[in-house]
Z-matrix of the N, CA and C atoms (Angstrom, degrees):
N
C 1 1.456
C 2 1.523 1 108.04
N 3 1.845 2 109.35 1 136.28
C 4 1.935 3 89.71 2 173.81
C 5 1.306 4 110.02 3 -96.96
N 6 1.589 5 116.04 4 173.43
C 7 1.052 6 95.55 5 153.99
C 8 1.272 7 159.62 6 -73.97
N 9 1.174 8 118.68 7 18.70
C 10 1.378 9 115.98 8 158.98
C 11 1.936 10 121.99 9 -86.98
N 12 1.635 11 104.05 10 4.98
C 13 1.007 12 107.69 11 -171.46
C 14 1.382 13 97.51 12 -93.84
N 15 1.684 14 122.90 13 -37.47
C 16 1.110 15 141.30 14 -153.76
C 17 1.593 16 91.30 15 -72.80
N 18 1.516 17 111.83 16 -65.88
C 19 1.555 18 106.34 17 173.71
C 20 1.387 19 119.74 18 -37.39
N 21 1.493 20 103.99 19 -56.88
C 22 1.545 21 102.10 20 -170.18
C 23 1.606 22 110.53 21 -50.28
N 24 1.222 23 131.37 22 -42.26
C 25 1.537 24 150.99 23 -169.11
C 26 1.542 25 95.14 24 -66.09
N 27 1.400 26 115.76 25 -40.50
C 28 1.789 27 113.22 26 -167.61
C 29 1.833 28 105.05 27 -101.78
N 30 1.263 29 119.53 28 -10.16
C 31 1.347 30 121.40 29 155.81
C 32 1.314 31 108.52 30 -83.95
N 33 1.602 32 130.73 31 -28.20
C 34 1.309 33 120.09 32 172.63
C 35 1.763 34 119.27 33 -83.72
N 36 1.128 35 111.34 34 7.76
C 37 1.376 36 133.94 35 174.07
C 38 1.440 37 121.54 36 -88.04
N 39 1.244 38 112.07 37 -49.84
C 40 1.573 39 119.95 38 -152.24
C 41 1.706 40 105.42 39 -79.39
N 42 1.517 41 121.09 40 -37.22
C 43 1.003 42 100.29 41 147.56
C 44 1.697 43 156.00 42 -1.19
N 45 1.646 44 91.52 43 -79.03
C 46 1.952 45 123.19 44 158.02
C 47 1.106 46 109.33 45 -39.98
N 48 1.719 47 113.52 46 -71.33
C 49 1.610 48 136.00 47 -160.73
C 50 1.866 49 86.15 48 -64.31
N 51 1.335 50 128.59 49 -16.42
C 52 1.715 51 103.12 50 -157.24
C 53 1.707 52 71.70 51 -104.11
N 54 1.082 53 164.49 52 -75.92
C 55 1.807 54 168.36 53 -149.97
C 56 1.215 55 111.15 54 -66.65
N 57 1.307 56 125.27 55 -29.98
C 58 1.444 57 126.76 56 -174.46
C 59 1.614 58 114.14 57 -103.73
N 60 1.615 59 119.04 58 -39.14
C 61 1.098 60 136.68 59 -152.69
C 62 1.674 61 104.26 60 -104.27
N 63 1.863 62 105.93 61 -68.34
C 64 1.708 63 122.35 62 -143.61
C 65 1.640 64 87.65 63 -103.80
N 66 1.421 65 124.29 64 -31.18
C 67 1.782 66 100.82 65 -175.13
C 68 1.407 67 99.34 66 -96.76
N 69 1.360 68 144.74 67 -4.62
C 70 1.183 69 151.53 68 171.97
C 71 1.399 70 101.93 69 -63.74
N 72 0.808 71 109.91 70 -26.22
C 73 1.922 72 121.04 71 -144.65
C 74 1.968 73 104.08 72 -107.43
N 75 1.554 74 92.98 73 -46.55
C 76 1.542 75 102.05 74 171.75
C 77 1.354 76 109.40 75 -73.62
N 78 1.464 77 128.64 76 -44.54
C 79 1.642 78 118.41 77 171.20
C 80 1.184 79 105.64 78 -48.52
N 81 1.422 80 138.54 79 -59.95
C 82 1.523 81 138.04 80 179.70
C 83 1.431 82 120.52 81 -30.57
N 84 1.508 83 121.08 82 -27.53
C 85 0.941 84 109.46 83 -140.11
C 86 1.718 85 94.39 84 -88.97
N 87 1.467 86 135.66 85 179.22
C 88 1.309 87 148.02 86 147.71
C 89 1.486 88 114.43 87 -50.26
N 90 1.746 89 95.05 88 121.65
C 91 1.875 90 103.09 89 171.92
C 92 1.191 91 103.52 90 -27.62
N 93 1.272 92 130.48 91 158.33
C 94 2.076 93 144.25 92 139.62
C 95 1.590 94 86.52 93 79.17
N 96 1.631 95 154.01 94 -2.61
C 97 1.273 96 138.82 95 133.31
C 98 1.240 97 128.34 96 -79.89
N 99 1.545 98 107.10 97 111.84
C 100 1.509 99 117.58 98 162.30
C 101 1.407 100 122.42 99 -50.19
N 102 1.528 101 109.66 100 165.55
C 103 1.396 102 118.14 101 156.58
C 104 1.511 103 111.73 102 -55.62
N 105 1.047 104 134.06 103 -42.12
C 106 1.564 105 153.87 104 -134.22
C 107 1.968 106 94.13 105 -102.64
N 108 1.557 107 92.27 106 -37.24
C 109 1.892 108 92.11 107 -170.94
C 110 1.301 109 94.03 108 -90.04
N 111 1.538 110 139.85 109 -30.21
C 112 1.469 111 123.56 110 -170.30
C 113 2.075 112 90.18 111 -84.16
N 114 0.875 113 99.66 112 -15.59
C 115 1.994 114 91.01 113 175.70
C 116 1.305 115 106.91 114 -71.24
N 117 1.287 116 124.50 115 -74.62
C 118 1.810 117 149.22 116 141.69
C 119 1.670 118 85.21 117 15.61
N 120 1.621 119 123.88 118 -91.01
C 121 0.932 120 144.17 119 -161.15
C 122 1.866 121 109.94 120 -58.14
N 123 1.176 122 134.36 121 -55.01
C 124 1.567 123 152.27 122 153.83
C 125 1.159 124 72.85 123 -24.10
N 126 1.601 125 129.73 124 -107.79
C 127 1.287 126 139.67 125 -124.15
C 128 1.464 127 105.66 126 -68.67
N 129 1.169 128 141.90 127 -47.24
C 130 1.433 129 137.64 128 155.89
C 131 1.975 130 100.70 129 -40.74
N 132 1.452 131 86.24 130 -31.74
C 133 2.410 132 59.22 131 -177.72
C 134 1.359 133 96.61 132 -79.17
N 135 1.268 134 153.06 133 -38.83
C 136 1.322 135 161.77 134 -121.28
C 137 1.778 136 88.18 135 -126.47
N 138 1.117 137 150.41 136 42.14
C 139 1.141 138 177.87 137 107.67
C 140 1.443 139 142.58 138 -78.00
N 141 1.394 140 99.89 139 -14.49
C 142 1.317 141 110.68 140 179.51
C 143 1.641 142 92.84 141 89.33
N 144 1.137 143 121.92 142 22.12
C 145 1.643 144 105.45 143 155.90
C 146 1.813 145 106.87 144 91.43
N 147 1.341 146 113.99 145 -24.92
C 148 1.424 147 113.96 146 -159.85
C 149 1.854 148 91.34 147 -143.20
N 150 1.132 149 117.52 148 147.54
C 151 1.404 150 133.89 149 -162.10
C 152 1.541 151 95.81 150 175.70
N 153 1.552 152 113.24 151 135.84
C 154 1.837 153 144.31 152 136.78
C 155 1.445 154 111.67 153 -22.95
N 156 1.034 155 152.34 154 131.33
C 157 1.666 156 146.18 155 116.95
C 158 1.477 157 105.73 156 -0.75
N 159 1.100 158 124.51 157 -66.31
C 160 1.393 159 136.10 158 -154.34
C 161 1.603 160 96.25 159 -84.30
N 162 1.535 161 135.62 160 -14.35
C 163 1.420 162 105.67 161 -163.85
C 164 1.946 163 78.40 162 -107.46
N 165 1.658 164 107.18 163 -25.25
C 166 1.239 165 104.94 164 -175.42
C 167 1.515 166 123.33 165 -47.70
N 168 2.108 167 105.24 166 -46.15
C 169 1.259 168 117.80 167 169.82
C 170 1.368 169 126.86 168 -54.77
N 171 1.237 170 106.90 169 -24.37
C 172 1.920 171 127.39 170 -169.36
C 173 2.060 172 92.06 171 -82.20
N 174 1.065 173 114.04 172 -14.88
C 175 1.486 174 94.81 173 -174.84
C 176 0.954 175 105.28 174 -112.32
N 177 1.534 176 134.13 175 -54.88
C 178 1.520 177 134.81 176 136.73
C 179 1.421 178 128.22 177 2.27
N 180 1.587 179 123.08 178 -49.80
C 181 1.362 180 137.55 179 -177.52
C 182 1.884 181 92.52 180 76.02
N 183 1.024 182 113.22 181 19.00
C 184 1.523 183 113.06 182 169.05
C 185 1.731 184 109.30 183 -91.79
N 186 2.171 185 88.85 184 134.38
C 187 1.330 186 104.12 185 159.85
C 188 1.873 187 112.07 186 -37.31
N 189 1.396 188 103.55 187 161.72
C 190 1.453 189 108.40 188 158.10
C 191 1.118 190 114.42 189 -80.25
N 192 1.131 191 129.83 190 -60.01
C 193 1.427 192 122.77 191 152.20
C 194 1.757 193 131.85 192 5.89
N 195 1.275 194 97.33 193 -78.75
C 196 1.478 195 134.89 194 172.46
C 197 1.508 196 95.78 195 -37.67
N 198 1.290 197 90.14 196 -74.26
C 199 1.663 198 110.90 197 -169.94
C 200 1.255 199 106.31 198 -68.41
N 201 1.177 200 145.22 199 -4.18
C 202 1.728 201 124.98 200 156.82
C 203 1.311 202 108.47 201 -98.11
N 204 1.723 203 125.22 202 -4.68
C 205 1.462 204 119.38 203 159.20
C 206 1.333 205 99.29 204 -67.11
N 207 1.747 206 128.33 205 -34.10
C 208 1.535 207 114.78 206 -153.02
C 209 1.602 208 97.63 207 -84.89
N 210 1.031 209 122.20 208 -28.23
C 211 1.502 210 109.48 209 -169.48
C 212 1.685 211 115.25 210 -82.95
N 213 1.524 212 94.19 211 -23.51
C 214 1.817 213 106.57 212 161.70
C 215 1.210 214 126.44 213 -32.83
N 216 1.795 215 92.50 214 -58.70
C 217 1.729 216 111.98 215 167.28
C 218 1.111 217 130.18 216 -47.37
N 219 1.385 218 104.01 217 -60.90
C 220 1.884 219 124.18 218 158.63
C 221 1.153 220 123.53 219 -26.58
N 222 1.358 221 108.80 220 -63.26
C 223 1.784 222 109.47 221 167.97
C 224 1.051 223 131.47 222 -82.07
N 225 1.488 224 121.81 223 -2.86
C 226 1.095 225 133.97 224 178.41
C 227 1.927 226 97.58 225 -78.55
N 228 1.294 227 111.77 226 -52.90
C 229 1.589 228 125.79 227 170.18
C 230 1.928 229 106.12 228 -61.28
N 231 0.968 230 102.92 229 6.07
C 232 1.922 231 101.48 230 -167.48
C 233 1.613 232 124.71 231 47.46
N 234 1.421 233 124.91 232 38.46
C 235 1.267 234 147.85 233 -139.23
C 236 1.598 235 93.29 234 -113.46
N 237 1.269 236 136.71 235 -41.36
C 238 1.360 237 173.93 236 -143.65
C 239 1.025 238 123.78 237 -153.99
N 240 1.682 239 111.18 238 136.76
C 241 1.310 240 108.73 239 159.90
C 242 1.619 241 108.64 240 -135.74
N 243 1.327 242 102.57 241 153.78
C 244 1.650 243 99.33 242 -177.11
C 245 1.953 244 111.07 243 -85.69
N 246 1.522 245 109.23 244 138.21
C 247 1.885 246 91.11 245 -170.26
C 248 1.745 247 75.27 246 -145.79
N 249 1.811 248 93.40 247 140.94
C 250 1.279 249 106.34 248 156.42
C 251 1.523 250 116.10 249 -57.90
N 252 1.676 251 89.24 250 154.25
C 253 1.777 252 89.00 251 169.49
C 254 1.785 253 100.00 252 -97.25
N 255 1.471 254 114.35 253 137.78
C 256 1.554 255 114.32 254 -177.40
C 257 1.597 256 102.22 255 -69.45
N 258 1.278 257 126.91 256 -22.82
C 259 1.581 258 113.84 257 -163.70
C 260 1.664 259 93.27 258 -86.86
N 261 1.122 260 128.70 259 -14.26
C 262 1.829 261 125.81 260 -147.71
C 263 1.337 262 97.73 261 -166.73
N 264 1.672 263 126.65 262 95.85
C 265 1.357 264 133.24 263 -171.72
C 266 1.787 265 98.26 264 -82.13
N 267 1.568 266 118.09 265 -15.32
C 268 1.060 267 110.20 266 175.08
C 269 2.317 268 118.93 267 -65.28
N 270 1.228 269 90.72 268 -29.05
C 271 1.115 270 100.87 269 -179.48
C 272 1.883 271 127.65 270 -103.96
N 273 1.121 272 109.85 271 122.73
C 274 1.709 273 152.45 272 -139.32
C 275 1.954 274 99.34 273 -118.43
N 276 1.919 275 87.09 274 82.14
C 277 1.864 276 104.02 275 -178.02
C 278 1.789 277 91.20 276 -77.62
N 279 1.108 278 129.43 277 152.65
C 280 1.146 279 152.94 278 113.95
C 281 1.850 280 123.94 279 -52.97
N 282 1.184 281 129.26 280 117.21
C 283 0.855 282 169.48 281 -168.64
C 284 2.330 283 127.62 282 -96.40
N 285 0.914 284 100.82 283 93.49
C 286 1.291 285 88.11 284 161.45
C 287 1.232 286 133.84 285 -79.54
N 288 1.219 287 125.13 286 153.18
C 289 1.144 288 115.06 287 -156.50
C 290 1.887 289 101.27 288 -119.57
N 291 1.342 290 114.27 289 -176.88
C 292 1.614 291 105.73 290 172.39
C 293 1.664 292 124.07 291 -67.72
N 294 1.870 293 84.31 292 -40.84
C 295 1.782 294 100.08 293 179.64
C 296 1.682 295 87.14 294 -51.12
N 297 1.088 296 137.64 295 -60.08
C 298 1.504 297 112.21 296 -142.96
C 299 1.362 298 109.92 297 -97.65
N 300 1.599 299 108.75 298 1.03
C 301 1.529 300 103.57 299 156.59
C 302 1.539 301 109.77 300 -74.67
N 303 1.224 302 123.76 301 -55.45
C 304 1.643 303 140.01 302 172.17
C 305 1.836 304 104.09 303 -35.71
N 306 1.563 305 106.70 304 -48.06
C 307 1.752 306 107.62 305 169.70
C 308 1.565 307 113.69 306 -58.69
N 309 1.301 308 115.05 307 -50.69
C 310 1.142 309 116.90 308 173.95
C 311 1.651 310 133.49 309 -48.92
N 312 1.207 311 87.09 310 -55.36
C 313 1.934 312 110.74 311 160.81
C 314 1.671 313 112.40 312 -45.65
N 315 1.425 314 103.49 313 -65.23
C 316 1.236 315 85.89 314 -175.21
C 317 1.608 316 146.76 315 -89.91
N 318 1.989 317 84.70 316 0.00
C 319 1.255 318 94.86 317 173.47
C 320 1.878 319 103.65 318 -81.92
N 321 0.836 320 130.45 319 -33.40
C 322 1.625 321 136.00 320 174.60
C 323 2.124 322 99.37 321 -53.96
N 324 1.282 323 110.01 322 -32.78
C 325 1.835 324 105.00 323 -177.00
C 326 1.493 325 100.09 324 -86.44
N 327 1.203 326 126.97 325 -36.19
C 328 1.303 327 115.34 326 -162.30
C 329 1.700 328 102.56 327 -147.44
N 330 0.941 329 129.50 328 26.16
C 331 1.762 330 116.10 329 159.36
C 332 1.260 331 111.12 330 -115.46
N 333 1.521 332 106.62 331 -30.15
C 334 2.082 333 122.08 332 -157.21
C 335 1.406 334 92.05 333 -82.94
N 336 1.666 335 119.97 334 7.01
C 337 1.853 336 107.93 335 -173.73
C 338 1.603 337 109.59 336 -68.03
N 339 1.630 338 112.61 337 -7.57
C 340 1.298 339 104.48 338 -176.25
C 341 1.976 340 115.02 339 -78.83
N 342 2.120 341 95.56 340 -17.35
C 343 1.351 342 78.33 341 153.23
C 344 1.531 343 143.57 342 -109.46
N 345 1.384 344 102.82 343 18.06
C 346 1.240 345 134.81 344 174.89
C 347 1.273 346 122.46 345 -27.58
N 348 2.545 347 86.59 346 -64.05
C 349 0.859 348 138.43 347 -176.86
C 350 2.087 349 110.63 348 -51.58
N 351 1.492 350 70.61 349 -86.47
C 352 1.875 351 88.58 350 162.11
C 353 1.782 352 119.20 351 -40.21
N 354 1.038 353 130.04 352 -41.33
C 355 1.119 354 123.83 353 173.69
C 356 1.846 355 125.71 354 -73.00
N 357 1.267 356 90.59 355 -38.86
C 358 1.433 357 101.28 356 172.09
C 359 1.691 358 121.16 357 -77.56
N 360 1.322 359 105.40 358 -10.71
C 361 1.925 360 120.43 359 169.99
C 362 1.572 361 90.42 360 -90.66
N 363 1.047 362 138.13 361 34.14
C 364 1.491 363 124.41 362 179.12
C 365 1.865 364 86.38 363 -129.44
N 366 1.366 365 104.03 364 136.82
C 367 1.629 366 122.38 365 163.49
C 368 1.224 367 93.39 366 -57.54
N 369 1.947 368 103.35 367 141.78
C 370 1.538 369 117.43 368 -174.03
C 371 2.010 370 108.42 369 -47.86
N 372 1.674 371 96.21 370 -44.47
C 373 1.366 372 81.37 371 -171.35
C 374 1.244 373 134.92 372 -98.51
N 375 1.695 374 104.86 373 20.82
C 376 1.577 375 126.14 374 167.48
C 377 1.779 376 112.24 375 -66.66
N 378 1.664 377 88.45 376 -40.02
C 379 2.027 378 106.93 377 -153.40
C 380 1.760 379 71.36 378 -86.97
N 381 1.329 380 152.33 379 -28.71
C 382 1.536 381 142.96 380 -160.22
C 383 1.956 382 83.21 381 -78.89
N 384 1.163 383 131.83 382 -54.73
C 385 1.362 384 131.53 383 -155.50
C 386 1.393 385 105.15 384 -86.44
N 387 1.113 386 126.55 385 -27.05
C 388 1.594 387 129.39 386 -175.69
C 389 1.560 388 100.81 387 -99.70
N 390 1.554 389 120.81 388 9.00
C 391 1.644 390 110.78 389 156.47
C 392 1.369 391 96.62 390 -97.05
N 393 1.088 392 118.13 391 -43.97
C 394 1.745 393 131.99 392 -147.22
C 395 1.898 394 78.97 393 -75.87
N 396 1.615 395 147.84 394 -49.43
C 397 1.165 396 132.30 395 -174.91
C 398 1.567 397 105.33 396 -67.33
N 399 1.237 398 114.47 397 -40.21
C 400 1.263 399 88.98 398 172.48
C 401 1.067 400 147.09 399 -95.42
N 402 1.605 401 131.03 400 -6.15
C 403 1.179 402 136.01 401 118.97
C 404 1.736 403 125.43 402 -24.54
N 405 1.006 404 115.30 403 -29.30
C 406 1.633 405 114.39 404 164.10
C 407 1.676 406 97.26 405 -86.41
N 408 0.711 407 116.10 406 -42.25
C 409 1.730 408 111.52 407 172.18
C 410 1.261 409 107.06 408 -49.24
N 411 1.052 410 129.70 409 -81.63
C 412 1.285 411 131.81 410 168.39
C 413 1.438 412 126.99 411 -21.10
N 414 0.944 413 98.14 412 -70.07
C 415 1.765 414 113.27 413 163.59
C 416 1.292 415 118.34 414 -35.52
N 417 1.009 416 128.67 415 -72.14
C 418 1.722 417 148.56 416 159.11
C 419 1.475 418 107.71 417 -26.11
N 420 1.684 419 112.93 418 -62.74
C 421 1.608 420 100.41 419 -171.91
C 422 1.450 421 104.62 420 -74.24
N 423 1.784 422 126.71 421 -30.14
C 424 1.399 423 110.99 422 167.69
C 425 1.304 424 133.00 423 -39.50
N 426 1.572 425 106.88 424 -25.02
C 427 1.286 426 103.23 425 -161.13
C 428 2.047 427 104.09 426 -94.89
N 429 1.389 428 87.02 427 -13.10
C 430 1.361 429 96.27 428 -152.57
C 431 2.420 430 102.63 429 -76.52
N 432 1.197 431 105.66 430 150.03
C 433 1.652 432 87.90 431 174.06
C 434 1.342 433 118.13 432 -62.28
N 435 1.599 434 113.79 433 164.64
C 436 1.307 435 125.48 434 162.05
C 437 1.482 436 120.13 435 -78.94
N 438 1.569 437 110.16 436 -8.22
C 439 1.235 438 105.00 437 -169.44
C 440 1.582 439 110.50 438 -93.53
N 441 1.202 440 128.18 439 5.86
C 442 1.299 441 122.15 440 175.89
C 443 1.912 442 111.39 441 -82.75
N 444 1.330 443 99.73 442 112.04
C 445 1.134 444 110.20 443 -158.50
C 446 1.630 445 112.18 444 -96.15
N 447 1.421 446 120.07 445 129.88
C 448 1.876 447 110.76 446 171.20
C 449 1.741 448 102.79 447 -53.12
N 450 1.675 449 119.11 448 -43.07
C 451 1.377 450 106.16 449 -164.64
C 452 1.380 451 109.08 450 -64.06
N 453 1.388 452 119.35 451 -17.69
C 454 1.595 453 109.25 452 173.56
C 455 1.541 454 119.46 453 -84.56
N 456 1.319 455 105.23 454 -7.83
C 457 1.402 456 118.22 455 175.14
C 458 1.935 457 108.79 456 -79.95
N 459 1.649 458 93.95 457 -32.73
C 460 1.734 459 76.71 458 -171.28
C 461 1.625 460 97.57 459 -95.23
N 462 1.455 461 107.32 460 -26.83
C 463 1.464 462 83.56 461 175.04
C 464 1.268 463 134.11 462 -76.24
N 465 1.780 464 122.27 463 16.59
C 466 1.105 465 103.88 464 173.07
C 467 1.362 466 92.41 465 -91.95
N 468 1.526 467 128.58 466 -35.94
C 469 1.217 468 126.07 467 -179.43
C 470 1.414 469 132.33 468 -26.61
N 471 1.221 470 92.42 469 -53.16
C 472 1.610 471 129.73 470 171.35
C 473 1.654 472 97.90 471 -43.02
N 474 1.358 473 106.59 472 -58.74
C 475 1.547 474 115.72 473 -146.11
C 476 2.043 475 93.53 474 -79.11
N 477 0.679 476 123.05 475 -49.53
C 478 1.508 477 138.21 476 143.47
C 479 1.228 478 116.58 477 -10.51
N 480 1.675 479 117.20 478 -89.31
C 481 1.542 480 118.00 479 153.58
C 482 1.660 481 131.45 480 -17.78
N 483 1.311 482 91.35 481 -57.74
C 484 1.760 483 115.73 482 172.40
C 485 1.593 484 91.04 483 -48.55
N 486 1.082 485 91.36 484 -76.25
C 487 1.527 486 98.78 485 -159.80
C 488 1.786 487 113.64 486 -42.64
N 489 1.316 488 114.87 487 -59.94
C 490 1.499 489 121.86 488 173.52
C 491 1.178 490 94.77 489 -35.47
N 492 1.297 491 129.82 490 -72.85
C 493 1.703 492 128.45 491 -151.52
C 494 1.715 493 104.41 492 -70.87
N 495 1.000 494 107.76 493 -22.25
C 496 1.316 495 100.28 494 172.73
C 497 1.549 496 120.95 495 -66.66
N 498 1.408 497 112.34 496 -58.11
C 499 1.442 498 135.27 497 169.38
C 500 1.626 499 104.27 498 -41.63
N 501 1.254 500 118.57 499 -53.45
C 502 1.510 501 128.78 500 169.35
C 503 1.241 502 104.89 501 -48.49
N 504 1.332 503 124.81 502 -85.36
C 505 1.465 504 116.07 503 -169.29
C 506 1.494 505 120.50 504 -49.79
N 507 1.263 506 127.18 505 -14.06
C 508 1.505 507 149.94 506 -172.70
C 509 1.420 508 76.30 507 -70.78
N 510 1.366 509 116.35 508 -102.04
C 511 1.789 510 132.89 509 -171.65
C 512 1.441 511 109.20 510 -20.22
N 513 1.256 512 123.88 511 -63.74
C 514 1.199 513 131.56 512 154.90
C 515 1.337 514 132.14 513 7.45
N 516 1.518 515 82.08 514 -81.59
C 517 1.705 516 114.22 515 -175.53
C 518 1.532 517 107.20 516 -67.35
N 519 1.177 518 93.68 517 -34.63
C 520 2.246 519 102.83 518 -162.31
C 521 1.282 520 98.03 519 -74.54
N 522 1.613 521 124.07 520 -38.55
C 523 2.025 522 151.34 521 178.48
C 524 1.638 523 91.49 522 -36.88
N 525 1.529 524 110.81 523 -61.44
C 526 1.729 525 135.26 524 -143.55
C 527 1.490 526 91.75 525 -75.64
């Protein structure tokens, strides 16, 4: 498959994955938690529990900015805690905390039953292929960097755009 097939297949996807999967999932969640703070929170567990601001923002694709409003929230919810690093007092680990292991826990026993539901309406060897894809999903973005960034994606876009309209008005002008 190339990639432009692969895109086309995962733009013809995301749709599904956003109605079946991601707004199912955000109604579930607890008043005053975002989509963005139960991610925030995942990715600090899937870290070994402890992660930087800065490596947190780098996986996120979140401003710093952004991201010291998001961890505000966090501790404001007790989800996080902020801990010096002992080798480098300049640098400020983030911390999970129990509450947001205990959030985690119990939203997986008793909120995720809506995919419980959904998974168990799937033929045995649909729900066998739709773990096994996403476990290769998984796998894949683990492996993949944090540094590939959307803002470098739109700004070349951007720069592109620029560029067409520029070239246009050039032709334009030279036409007149």
């Amino acid at each position: 498959m190339t990639t432009s097939q692969i895109q086309e297949l995962l733009l013809a996807t995301l749709p599904q994955w956003h109605y079946r999967i991601a707004k199912p999932f955000k109604q579930l969640l607890d008043e005053g938690v975002s989509l963005e703070m139960y991610y925030c929170i995942q990715t600090l567990r899937l870290n070994n529990n402890e992660i930087s601001m800065t490596e947190l923002a780098n996986i996120t694709k979140m401003p710093k900015q952004q991201m010291t409003k998001m961890v505000n929230r966090l501790i404001d919810c007790k989800f996080v805690e902020r801990v010096p690093d002992p080798d480098d007092r300049r640098i400020i680990k983030l911390k999970i905390t129990k509450e947001a292991i205990d959030y985690i826990d119990r939203f997986l026993d008793e909120d995720a039953v809506y995919y419980k539901t959904l998974f168990d309406s799937m033929e045995e060897n649909d729900k066998e292929n739709f773990a096994e894809a996403l476990l290769t999903i998984h796998n894949i973005f683990n492996k993949m960097p944090c540094e590939t960034s959307v803002r470098h994606h739109t700004m070349h876009k951007i720069t592109r755009e620029t560029s067409s309209r520029h070239h246009m008005r050039h032709r334009v002008a030279k036409e007149s």
